[in-house]
C-alpha positions as a Markdown table, in Angstrom:
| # | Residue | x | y | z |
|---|---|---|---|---|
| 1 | Unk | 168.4 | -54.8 | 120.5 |
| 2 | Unk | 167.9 | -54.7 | 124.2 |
| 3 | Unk | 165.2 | -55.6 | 126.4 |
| 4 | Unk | 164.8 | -54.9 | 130.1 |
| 5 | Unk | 162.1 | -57.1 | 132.3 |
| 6 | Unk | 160.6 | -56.5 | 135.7 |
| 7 | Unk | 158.6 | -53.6 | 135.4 |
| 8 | Unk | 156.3 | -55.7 | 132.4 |
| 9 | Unk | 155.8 | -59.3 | 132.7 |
| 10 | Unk | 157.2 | -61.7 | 130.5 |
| 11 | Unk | 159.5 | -59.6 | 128.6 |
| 12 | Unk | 162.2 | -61.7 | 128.5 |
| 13 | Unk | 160.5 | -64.7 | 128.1 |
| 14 | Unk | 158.7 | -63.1 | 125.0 |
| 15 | Unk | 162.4 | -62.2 | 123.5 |
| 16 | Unk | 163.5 | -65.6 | 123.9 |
| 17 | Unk | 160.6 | -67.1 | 122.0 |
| 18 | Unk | 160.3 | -65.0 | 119.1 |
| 19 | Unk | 164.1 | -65.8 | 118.7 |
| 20 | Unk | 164.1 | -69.5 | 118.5 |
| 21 | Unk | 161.0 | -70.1 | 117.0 |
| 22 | Unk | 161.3 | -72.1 | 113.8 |
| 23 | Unk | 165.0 | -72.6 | 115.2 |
| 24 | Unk | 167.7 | -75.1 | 113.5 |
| 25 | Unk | 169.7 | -75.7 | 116.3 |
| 26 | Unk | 170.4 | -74.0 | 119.4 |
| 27 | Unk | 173.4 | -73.7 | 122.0 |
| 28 | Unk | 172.8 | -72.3 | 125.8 |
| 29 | Unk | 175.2 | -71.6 | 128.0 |
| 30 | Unk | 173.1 | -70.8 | 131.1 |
| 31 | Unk | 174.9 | -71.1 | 134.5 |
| 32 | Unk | 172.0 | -72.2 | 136.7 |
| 33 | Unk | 168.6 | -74.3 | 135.6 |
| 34 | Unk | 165.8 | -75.1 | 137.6 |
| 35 | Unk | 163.1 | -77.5 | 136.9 |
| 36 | Unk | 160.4 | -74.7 | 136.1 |
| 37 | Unk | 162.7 | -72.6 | 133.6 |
| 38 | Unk | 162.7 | -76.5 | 132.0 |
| 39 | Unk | 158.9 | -76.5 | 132.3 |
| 40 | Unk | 158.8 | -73.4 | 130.4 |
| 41 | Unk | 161.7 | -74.4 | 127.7 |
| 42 | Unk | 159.9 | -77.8 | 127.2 |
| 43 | Unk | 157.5 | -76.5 | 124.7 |
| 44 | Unk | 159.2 | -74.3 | 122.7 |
| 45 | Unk | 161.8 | -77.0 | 121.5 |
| 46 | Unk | 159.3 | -80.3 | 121.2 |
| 47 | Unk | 160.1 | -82.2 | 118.5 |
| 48 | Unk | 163.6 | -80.6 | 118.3 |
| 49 | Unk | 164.8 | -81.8 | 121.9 |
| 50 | Unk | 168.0 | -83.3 | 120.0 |
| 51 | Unk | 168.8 | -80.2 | 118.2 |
| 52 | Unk | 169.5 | -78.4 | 121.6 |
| 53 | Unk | 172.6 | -78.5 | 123.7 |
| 54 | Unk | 172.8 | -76.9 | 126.9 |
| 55 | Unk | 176.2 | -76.2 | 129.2 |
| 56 | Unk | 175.7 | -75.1 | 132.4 |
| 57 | Unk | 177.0 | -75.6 | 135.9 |
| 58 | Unk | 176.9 | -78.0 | 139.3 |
| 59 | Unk | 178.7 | -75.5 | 141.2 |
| 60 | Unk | 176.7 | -73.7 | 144.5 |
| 61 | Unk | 173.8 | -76.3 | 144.3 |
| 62 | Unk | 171.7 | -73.7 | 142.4 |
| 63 | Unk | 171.2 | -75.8 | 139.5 |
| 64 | Unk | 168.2 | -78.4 | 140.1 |
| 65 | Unk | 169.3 | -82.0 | 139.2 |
| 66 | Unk | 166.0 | -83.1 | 138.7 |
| 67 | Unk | 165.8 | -80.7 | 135.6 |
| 68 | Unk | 168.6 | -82.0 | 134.2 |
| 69 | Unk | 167.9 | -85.6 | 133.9 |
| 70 | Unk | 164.4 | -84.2 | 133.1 |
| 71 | Unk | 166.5 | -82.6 | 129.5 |
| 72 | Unk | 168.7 | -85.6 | 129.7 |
| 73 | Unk | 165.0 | -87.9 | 129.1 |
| 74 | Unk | 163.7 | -85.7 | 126.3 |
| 75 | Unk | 166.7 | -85.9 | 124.7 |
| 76 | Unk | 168.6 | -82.6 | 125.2 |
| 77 | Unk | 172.1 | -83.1 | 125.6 |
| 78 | Unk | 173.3 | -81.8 | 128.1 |
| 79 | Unk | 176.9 | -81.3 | 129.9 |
| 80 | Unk | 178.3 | -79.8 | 133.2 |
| 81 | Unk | 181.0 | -77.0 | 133.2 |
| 82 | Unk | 184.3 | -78.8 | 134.1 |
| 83 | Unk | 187.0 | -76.4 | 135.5 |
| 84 | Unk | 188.2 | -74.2 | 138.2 |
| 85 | Unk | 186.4 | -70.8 | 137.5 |
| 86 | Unk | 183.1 | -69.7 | 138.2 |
| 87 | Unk | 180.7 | -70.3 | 135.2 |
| 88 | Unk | 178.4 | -68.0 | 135.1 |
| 89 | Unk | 177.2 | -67.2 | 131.4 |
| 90 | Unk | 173.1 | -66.5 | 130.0 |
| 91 | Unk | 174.0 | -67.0 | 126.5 |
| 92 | Unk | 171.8 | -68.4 | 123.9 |
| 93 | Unk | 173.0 | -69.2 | 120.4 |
| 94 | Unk | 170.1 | -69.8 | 117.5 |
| 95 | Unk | 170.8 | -71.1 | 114.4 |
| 96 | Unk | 168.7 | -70.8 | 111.3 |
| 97 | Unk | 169.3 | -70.4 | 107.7 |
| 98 | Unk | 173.1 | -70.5 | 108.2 |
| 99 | Unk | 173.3 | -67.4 | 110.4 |
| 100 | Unk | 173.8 | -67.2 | 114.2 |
| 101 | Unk | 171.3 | -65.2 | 116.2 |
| 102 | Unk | 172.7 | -64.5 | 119.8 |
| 103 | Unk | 170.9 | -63.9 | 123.4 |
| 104 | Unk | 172.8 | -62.8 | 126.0 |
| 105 | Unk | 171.8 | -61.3 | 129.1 |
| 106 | Unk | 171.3 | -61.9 | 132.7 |
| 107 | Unk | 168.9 | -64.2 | 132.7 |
| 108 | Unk | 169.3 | -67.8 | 134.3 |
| 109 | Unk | 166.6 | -70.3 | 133.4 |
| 110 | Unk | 163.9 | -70.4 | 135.5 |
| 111 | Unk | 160.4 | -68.9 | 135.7 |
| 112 | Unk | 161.4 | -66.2 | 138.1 |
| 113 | Unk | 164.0 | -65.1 | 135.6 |
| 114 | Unk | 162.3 | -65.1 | 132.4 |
| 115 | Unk | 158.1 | -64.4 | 133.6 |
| 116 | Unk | 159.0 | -61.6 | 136.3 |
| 117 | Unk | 162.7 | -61.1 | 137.7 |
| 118 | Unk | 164.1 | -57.8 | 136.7 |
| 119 | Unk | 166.9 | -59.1 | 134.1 |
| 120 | Unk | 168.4 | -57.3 | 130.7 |
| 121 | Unk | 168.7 | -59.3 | 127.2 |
| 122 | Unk | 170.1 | -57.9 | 124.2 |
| 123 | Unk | 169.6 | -59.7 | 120.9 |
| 124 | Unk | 173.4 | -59.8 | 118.6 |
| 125 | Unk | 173.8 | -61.0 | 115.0 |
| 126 | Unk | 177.0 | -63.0 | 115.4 |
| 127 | Unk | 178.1 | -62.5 | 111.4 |
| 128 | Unk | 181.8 | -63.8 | 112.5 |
| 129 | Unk | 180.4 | -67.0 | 114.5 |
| 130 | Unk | 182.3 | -66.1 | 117.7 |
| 131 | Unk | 179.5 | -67.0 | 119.9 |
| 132 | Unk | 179.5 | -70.3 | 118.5 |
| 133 | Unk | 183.5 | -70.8 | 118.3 |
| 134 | Unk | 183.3 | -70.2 | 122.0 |
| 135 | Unk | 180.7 | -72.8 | 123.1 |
| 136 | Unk | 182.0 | -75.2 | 121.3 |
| 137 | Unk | 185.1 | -74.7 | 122.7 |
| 138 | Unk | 183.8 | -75.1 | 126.4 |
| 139 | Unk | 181.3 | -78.1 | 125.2 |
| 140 | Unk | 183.7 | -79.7 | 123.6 |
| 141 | Unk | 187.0 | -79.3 | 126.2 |
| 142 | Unk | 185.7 | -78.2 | 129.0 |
| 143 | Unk | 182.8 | -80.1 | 130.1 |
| 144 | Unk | 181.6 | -83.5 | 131.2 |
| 145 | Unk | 178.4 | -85.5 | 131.1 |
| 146 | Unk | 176.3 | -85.3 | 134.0 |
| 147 | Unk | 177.1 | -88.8 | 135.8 |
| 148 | Unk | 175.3 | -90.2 | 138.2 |
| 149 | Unk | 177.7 | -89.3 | 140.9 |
| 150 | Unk | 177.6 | -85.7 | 140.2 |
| 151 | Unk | 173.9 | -85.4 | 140.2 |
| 152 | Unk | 173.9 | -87.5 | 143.1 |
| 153 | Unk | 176.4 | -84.9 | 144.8 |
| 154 | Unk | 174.1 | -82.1 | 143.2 |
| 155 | Unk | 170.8 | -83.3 | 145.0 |
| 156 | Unk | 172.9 | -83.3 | 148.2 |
| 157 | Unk | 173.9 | -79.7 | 147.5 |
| 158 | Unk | 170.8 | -78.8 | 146.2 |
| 159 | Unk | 168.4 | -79.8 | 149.5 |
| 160 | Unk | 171.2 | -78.0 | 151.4 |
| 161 | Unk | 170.3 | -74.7 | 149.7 |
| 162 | Unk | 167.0 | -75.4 | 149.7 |
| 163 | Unk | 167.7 | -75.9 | 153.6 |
| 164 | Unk | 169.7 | -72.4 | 153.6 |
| 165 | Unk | 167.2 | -70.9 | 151.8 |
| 166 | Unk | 164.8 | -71.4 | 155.1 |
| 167 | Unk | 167.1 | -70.5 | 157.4 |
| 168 | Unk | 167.8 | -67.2 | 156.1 |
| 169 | Unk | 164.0 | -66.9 | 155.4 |
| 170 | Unk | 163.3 | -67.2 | 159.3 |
| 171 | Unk | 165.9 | -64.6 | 160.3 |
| 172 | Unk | 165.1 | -62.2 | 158.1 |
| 173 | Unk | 161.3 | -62.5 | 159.4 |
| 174 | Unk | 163.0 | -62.1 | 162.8 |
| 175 | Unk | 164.8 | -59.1 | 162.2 |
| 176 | Unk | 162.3 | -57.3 | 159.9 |
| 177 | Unk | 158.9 | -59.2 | 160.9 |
| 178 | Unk | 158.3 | -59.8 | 157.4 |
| 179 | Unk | 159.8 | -62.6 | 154.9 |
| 180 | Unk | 160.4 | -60.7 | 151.5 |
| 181 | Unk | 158.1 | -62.0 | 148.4 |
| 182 | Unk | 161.2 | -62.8 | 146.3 |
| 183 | Unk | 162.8 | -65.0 | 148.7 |
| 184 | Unk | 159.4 | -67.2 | 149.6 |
| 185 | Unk | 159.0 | -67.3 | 146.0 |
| 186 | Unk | 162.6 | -68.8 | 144.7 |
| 187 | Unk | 162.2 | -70.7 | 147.9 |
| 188 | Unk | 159.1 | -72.2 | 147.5 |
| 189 | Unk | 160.1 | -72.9 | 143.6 |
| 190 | Unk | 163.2 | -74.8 | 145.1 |
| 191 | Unk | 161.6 | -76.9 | 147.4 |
| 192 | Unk | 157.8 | -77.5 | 144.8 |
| 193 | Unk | 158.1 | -77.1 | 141.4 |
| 194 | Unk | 159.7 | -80.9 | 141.0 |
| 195 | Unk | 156.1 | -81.9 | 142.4 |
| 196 | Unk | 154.8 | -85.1 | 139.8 |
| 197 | Unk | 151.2 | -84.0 | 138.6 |
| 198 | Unk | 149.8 | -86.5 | 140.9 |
| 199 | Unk | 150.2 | -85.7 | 144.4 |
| 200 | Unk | 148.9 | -88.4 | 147.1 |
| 201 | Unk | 148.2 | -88.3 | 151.0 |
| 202 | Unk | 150.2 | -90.5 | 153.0 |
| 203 | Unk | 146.9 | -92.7 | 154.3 |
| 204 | Unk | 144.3 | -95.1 | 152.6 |
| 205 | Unk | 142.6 | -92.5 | 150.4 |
| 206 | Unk | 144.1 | -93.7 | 146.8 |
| 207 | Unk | 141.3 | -91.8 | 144.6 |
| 208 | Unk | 138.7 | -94.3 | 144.8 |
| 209 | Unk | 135.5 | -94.0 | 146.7 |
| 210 | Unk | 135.8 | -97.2 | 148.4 |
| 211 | Unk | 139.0 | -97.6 | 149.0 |
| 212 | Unk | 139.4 | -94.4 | 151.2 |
| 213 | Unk | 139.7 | -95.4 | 154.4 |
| 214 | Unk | 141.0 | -98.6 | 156.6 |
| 215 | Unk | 137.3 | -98.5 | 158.0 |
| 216 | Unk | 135.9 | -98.6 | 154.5 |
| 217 | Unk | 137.6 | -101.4 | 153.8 |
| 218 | Unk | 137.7 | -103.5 | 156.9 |
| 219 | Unk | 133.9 | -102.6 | 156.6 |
| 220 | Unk | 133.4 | -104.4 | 153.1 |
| 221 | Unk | 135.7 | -106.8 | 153.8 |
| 222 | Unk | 133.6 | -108.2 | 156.5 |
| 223 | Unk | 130.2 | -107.7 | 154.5 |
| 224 | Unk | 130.5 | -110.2 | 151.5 |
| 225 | Unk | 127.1 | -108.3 | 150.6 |
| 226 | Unk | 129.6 | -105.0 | 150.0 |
| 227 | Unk | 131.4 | -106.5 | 148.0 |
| 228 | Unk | 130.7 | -106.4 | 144.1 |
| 229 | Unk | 130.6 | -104.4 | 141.4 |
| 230 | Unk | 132.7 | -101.2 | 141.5 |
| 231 | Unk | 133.9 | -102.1 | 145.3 |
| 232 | Unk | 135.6 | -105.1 | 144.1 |
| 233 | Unk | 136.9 | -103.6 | 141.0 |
| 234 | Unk | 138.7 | -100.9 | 142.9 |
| 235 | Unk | 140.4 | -103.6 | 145.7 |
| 236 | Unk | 142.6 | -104.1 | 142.7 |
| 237 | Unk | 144.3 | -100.9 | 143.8 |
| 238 | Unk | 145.4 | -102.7 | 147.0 |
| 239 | Unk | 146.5 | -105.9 | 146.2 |
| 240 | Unk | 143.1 | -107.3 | 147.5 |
| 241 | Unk | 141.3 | -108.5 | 144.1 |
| 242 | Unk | 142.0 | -109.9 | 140.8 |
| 243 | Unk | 139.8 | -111.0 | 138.0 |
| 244 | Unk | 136.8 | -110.2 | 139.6 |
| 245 | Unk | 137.4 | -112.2 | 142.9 |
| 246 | Unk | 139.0 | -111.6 | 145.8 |
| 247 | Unk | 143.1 | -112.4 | 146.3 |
| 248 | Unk | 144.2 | -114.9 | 148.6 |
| 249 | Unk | 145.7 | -111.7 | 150.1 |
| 250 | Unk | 142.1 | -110.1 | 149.8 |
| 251 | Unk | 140.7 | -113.5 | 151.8 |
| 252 | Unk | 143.7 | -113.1 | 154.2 |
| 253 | Unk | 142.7 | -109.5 | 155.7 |
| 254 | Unk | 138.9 | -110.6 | 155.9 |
| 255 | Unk | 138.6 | -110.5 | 159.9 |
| 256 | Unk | 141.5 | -108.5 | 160.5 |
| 257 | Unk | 142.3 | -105.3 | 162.3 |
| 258 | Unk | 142.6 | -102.4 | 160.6 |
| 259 | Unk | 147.1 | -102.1 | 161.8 |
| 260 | Unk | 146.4 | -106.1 | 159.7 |
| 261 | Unk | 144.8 | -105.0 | 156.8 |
| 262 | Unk | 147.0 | -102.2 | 156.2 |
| 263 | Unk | 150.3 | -104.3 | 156.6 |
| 264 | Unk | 149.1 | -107.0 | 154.2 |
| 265 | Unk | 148.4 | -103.5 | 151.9 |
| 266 | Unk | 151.6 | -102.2 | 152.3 |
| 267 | Unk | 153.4 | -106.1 | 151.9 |
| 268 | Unk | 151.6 | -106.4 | 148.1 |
| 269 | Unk | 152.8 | -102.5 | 147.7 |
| 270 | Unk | 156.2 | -103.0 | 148.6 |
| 271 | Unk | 156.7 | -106.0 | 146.5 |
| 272 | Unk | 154.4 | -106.2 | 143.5 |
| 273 | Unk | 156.7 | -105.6 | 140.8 |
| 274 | Unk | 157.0 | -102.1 | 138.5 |
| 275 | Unk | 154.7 | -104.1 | 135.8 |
| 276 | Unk | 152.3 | -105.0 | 138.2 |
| 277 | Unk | 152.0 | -101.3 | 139.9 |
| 278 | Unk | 151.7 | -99.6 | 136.4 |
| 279 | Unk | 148.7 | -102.3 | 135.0 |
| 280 | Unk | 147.1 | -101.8 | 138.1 |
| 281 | Unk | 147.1 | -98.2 | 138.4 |
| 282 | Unk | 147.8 | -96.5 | 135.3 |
| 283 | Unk | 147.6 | -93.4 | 136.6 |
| 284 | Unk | 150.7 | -94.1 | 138.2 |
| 285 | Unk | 148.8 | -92.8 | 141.6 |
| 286 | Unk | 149.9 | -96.5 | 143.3 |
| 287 | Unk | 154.0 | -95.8 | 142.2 |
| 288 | Unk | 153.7 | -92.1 | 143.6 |
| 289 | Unk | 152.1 | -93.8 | 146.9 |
| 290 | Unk | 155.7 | -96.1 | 146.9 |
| 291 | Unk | 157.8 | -92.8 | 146.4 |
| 292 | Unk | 155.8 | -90.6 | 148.8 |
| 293 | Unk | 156.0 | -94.0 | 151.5 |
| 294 | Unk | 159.5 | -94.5 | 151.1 |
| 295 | Unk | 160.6 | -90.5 | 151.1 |
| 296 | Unk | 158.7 | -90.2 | 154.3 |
| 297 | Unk | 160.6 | -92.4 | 156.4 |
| 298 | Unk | 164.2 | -91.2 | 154.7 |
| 299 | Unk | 162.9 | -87.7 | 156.6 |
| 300 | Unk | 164.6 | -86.7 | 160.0 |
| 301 | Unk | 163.0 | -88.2 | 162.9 |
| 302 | Unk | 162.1 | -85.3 | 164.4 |
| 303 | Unk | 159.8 | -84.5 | 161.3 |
| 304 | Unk | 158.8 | -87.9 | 161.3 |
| 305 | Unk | 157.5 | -88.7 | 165.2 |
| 306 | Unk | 155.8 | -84.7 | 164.7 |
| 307 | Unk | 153.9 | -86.2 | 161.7 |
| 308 | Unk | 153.3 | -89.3 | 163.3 |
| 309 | Unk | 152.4 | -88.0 | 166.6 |
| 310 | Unk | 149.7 | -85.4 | 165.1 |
| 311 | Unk | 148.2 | -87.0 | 162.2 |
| 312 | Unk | 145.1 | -87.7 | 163.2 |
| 313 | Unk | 142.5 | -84.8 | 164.4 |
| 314 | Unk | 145.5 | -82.2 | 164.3 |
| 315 | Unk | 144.6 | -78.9 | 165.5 |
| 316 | Unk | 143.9 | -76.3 | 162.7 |
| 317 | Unk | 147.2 | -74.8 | 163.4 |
| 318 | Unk | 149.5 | -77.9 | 163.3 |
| 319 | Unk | 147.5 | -78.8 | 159.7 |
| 320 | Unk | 149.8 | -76.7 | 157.4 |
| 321 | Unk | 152.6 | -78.2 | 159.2 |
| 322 | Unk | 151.3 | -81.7 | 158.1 |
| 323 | Unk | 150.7 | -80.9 | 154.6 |
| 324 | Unk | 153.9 | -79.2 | 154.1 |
| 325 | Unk | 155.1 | -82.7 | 155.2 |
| 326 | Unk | 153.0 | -84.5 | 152.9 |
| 327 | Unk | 154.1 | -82.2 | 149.7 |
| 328 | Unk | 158.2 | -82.9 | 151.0 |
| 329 | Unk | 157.6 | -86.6 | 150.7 |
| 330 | Unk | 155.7 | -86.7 | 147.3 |
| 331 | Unk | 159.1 | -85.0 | 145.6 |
| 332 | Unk | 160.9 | -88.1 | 146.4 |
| 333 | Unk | 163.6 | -85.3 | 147.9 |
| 334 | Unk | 165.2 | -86.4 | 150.8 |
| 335 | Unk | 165.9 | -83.2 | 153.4 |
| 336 | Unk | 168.4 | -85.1 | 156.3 |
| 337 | Unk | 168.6 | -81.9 | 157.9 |
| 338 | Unk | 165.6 | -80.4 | 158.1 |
| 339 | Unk | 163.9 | -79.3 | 161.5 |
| 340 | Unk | 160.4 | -78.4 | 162.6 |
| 341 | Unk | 161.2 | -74.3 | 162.3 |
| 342 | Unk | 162.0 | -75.0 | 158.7 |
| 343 | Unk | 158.7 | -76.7 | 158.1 |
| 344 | Unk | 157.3 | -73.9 | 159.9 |
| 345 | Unk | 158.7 | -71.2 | 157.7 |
| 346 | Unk | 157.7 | -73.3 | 154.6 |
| 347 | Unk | 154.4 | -73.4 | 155.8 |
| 348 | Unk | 154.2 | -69.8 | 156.6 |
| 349 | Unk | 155.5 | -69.2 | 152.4 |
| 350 | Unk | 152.4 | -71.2 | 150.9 |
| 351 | Unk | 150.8 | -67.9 | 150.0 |
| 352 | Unk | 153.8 | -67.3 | 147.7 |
| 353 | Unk | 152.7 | -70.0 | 145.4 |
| 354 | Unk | 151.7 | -67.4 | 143.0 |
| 355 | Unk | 156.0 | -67.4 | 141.8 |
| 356 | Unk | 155.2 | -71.2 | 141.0 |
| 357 | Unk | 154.9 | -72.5 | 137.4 |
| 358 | Unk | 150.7 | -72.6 | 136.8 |
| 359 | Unk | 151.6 | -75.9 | 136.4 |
| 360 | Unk | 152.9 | -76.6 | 139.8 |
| 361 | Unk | 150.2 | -73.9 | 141.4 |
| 362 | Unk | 147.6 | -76.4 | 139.8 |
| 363 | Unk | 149.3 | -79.4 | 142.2 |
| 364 | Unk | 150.2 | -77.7 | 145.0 |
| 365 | Unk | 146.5 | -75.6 | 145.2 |
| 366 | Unk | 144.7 | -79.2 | 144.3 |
| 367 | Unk | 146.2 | -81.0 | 146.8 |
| 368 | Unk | 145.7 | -78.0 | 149.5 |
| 369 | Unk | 141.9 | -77.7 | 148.3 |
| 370 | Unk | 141.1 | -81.4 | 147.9 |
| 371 | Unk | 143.2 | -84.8 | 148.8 |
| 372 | Unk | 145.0 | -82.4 | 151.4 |
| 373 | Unk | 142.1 | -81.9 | 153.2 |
| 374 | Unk | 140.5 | -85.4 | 153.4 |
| 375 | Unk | 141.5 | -88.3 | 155.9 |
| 376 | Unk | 142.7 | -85.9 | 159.1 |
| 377 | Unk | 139.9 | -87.5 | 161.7 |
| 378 | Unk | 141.2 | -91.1 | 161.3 |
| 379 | Unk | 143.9 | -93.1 | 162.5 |
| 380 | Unk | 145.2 | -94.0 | 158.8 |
| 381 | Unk | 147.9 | -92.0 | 158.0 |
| 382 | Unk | 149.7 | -93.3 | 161.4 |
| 383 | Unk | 148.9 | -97.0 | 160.6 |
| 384 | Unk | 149.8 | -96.7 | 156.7 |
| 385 | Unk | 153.0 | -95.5 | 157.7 |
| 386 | Unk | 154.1 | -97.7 | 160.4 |
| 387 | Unk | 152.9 | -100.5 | 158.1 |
| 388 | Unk | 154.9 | -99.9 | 155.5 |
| 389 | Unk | 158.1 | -99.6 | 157.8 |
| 390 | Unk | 157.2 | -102.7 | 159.1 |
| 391 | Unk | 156.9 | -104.8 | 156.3 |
């Protein structure tokens, strides 16, 4: 049987999961994997994740490293291609009732490639168990697990496409005056759909009404009157109070500055141990901050004194810039090489979020619509920052 996608949505998509359902085992041998063709795969194979072994490659920094320790936690097992030719299969091998059903097509696994990319799949009945003779072959001989030092290598290589990818975005809008929709898509897919479900802004506001900004604070902090009751509870989220009572940190920043306060912040975030973070904030909104802190000031300088520089009562214009910024630093990615134009052309690709998982739209639009938009008028984000690299 063959299927063709592109001209109807999910065709593909629809192919591969009336194949596997009620599956025994599967094999895939898919060259490239990104973390939203993971997103999508996730569901169909819970409960099953150690039943599934997937091959696929490190070569060209197409494949996202995230997703794979993202399999390798749910328990997939999963192995990198190890020799000297291209790999470049879409193969997927279902087993159920002692028969082999077999996928092949052109079809890597992503969301582009199985929701709307136009791709061919035709469904086999491997009688003779070829398909699975030859996987086993490369799983088994020609393959290695995914050490840290090859995904460390494929994050490098995968930022650097992510990097090419923006380049080539820029001068095609030069040459044509228009950035096609499938390269702001895959690009925008690259750089976003790694985003954690909780995205934070890189100033005070940690999703509690009184702890929102260094004013707030230094405010109550000043006014014992101010503070009781659901104030208190939530200086817990900065290291301030305990057990219904202020912290001798909490008694420390009473009188201070607001550059003070957020340094004695940033000290208890930067130290309190995983435990501590996690009981505090169970949301895990206070171990995002850490990553979002941290990523930040691993990003060029250039992108780092722009951000610093315009934080506070940006121009409408220079906003998207800021944000784009913000989203960068809460994928704990680190980008050594990227420069303003490429947060330009990022910014200018936000509109393409529609080629996003709905998962990722969800963040990406929530944080544009909401915690994105919040904070701009204040001095925070500048002193949070600084803070932390101080401390």
């Amino acid at each position: 049987m063959l299927s063709f996608g592109g001209e109807q949505k999910e065709v593909i998509l629809s192919v591969l999961k009336e194949s596997i359902r009620n599956f025994e085992k599967i094999d895939l041998a898919i060259s490239y994997i990104q973390f939203s063709g993971w997103e999508i795969l996730k569901p169909l194979i819970r409960g099953k994740e150690n039943r599934v072994r997937v091959l696929c490659t490190d070569q060209l920094g197409i494949t996202d490293p995230k997703a794979v320790i993202a399999m390798q936690r749910a328990g997939v097992s999963i192995r990198a291609y190890d020799g000297s030719n291209v790999f470049h299969p879409k193969v997927v091998i279902v087993r159920n009732n002692g028969s082999d059903c077999v996928l092949v097509g052109s079809a890597n696994l992503s969301r582009s490639a199985l929701v709307s990319g136009v791709e061919a799949i035709s469904l086999i009945d491997d009688k003779e168990g070829k398909a699975r003779d030859w996987f086993e072959r490369l799983f088994s001989d020609r393959s290695v697990e995914f050490s840290t030092e090859i995904l460390e290598k494929m994050e490098t290589l995968y930022t650097a496409r992510v990097k090419s990818n923006l380049v080539f975005a820029r001068t095609q809008k030069e040459a044509t005056a228009s950035t096609d929709v499938a390269v702001a898509t895959e690009t925008i897919e690259a750089a976003f759909a790694s985003l954690p479900s909780l995205v934070v802004p890189l100033n005070a506001d940690k999703a509690a009404n009184n702890v929102r900004t260094l004013k707030r604070i230094q405010a109550i902090l000043d006014q014992p009157r101010l503070l009781e009751g659901k104030a208190l509870s939530e200086f817990k989220l900065i290291g301030f109070a305990a057990n219904g009572q202020l912290t001798p940190l909490g008694m420390q920043a009473r009188g201070q500055q607001k550059e003070t306060i957020a340094r004695l912040w940033m000290q208890w975030l930067k130290q309190a141990s995983t435990a501590e973070i996690s009981s505090t904030s169970p949301s895990g909104m206070l171990e995002q901050t850490r990553i979002a802190f941290a990523t930040f000031w691993r990003l060029p300088k250039v992108v780092r004194e722009f951000y610093l520089t315009n934080c506070t009562a940006p121009a409408a214009e220079i906003r998207p810039l800021l944000q784009v910024i913000e989203l960068l630093a809460n994928t704990g990615r680190d980008y050594p090489s990227l420069r303003l134009k490429d947060l330009e052309t990022l910014a200018s690709m936000l509109d393409a979020t529609g080629g996003l998982p709905a998962k990722t739209r969800a963040i990406v639009g929530d944080y544009l619509a909401n915690k994105g938009t919040r904070g701009w008028r204040e001095p925070d984000r500048e002193i949070v920052l600084r803070a932390w690299a101080a401390v």
